[in-house]
C-alpha positions in Angstrom: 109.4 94.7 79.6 108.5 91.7 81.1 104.9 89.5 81.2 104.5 90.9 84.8 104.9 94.4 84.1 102.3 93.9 81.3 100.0 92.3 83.6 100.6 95.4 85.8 99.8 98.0 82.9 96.8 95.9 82.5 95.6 96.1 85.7 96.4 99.9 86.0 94.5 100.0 82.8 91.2 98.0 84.2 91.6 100.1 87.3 91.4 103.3 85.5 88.0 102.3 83.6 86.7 101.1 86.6 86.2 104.6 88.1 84.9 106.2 85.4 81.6 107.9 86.2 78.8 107.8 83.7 76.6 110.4 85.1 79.7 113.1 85.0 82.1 111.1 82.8 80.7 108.9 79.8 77.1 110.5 78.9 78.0 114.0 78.4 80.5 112.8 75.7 78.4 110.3 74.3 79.9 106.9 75.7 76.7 106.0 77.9 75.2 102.4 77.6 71.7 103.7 76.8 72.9 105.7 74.2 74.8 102.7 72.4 72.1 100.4 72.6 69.6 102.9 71.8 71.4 103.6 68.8 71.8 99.8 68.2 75.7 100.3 67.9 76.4 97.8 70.0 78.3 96.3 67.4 80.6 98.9 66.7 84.3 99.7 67.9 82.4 102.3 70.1 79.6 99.7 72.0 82.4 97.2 72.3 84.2 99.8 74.1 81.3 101.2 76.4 80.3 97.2 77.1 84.2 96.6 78.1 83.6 99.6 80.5 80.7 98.4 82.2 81.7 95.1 82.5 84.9 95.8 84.1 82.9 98.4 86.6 80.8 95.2 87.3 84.1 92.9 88.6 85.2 96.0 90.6 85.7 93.5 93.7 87.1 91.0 92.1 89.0 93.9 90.6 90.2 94.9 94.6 90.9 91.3 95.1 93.9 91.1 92.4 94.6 94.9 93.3 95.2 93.6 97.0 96.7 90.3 95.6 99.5 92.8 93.4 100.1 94.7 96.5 101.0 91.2 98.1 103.5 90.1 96.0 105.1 93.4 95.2 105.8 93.9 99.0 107.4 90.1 99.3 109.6 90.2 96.4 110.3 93.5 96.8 
């Protein structure tokens, strides 16, 4: 496994959480960001984890651009 297939898992990864819908997704198990900071865990494994998700559904066109930029390179080099 190679540093570009990493980077690819990665971005499979980001894509993934991305999507994720709080309203039918994250609050009816728990993982909403009101609940975290009303709970003032946003210090714990599980507000680190909800903050990475909302951050990364933030940069969702930045996240298109290096989606688009993959899809690029993978068609040149084949």
């Amino acid at each position: 496994m190679g540093l570009w297939t990493l980077l690819e898992g990665f971005l499979l990864l980001a894509n993934a959480l991305a999507i994720l819908n709080e309203d039918r997704f994250l609050a009816p198990r728990g993982w909403s960001m009101s609940e975290v900071s009303g709970n003032g865990q946003t210090k714990s494994l599980k507000g680190q984890i909800v903050g990475l998700i909302y951050a990364i559904q933030f940069l969702r066109m930045p996240l298109i651009a290096l989606n688009v930029l993959i899809i690029v390179v993978k068609l040149v080099s084949g």
